[in-house]
N, C-alpha and C positions, 0 to 999 in steps of 0.2 A: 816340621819346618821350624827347628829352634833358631837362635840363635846364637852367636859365640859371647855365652855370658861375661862378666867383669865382674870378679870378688871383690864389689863394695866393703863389706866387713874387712878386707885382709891387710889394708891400713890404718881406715878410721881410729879415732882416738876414740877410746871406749865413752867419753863425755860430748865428742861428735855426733851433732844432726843433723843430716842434709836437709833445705827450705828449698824452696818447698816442695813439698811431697807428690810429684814424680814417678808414678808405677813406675820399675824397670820394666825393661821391655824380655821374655823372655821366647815369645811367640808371636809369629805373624798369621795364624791360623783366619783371625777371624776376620783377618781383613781381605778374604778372599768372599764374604759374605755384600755385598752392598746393597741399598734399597732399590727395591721394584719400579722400575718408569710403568708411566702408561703405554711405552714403546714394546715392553717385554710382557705386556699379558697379552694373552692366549686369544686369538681370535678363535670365533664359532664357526664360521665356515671353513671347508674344506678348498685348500687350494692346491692347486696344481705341485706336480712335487718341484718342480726348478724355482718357483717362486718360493716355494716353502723353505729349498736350500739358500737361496738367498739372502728371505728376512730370518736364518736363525746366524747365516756369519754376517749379516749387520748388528744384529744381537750381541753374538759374539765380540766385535769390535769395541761396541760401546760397553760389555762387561771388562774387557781389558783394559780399556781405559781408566775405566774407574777404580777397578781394585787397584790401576796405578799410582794412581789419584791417592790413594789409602795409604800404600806403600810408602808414597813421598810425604803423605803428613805425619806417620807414625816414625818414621827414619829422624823427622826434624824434631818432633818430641822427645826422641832417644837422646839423640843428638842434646836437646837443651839440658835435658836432665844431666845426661855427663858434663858438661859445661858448670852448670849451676853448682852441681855437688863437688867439682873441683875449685870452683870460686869460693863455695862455702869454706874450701875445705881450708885454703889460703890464709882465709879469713880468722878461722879458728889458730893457726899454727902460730901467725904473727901475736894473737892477743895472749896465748897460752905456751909461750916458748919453753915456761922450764919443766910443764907437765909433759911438754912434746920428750922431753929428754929422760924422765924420770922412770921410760920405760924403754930401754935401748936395747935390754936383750929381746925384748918380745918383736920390736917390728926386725933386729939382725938377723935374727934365727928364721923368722919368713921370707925376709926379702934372700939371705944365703941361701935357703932352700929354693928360691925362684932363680937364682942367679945361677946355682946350680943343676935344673933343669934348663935353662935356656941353653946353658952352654954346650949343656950333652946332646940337643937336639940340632946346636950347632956344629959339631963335630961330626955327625953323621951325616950332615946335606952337605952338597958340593962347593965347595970354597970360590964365592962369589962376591966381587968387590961390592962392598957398602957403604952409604954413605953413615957420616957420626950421628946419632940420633939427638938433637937438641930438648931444653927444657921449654921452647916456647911453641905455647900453642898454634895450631891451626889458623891462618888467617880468615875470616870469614868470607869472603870473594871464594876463597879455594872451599871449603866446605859449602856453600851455594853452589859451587863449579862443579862439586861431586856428586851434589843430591842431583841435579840437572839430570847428568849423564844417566844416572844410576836410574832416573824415573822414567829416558826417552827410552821408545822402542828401538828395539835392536834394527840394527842395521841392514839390509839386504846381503845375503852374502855374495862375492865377486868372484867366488872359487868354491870349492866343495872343502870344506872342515872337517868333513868326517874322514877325511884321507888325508889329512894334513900333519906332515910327521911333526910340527912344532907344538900341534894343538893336542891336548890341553895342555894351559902353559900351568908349571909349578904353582900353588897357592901360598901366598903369604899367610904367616903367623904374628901376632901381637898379641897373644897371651901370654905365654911368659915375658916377653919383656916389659908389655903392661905392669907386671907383679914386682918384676925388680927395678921399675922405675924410682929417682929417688925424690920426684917434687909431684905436688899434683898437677901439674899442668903438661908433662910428659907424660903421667899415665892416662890421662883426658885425652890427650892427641892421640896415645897406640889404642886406649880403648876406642875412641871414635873411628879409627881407623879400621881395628877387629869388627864394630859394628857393621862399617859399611860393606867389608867382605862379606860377612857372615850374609848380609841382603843380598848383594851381589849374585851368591850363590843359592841361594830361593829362589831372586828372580832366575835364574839359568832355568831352574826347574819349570817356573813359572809357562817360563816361554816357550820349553819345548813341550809341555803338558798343552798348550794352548794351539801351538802349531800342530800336536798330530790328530786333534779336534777337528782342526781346516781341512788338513789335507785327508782325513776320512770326508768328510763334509763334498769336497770337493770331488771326489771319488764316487760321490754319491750323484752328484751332478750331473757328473759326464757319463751315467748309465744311462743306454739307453732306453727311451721312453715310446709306449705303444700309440698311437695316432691321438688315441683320444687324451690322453693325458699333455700329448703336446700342443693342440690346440683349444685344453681346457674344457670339454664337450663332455667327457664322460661325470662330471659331478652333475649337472646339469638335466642329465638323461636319466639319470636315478632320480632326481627330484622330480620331475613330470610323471615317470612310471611309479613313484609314492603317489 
């Protein structure tokens, strides 16, 4: 479950250091981990199996919740990090303009080599009208607007997707053009943008890893059950006969 990194190094100015310190984000693994309620320990009695399928997708529920819960604090943290280290970055450019300049072949020679991979990855996908990419960041309403989405559970579907000749639709890229961005606040917007695909796309995983949990689960429900299991008797009978 990586993510779609952002080569910090491939601009900074070698006397640049981002404040404050920031883990990048380069995995969502652990946040699939969250702490134990008193909800999800283990009862000692043995109960009935409908009941037992029951309370494990309420279980289930409230772990998806929560690792959601994760998902959206660690998305916002990614998130400030890229923010802050392009503010920093601003900050350094304006006080240090002639050092910015005194190394011209080293950012030309990367950012051409990025401008030169964008373009060859553009040349090969289908010529599709785009809008101009600006230097101004993300408004924060729209970035709140995205974590939202990104955190709510998926939607009912009103049709079947998996026969759907439109679906999957194409993914977007903003790594190269992150690279050959030319201010820090356009490559802040395409890397915040790369970030939240890149989650986007975990959560896809996320959800359909969780849905065929259910619907086993639920598969398991609807077997049918011998008399005594349906009206609870047979745990019951072995304890008297103990």
């Amino acid at each position: 479950m990586e993510l779609d990194g952002d080569d910090d190094d491939h601009h900074h100015h070698p006397a640049f250091q981002p404040a404050p310190p920031i883990p990048k984000l380069t995995s969502i693994a652990a946040t699939m981990f969250v702490p134990i309620t008193a909800e999800d320990a283990l009862l000692d009695d043995v109960r009935p199996e409908e009941r037992t399928v029951d309370a494990e997708l309420r279980l289930l529920d409230g772990h998806e919740a929560r690792v959601r819960e994760t998902l959206e604090a660690v998305l916002r943290r990614e998130a400030m990090r890229i923010t802050l280290d392009a503010e920093a970055e601003e900050a350094f450019e304006r006080e240090h303009p002639r050092q910015q300049q005194q190394q011209p072949q080293v950012q030309t020679q990367a950012q051409t080599q990025a401008q030169t991979q964008a373009q060859t990855q553009t040349q090969t996908r289908p010529k599709v009208q785009r809008q101009q990419l600006t230097a101004e960041p993300l408004p924060q309403d729209d970035v709140d607007a995205m974590l939202r989405n990104l955190a709510a559970p998926p939607p009912v579907p009103d049709h079947d997707h998996d026969h759907d000749p439109l679906d999957p639709a194409a993914e977007p890229s903003f790594e190269h053009e992150a690279q050959a961005a030319q201010t820090p606040r356009a490559r802040a917007t395409l890397k915040l943008l790369a970030t939240v695909n890149g989650m986007a796309r975990n959560l896809t995983g996320f959800d359909a890893h969780v849905r065929a949990i259910k619907d086993a689960l639920a598969q398991q429900q609807q077997r049918p059950r011998t008399a005594g299991d349906a009206d609870g008797t047979n745990g019951g009978e072995e304890d008297r006969a103990g």
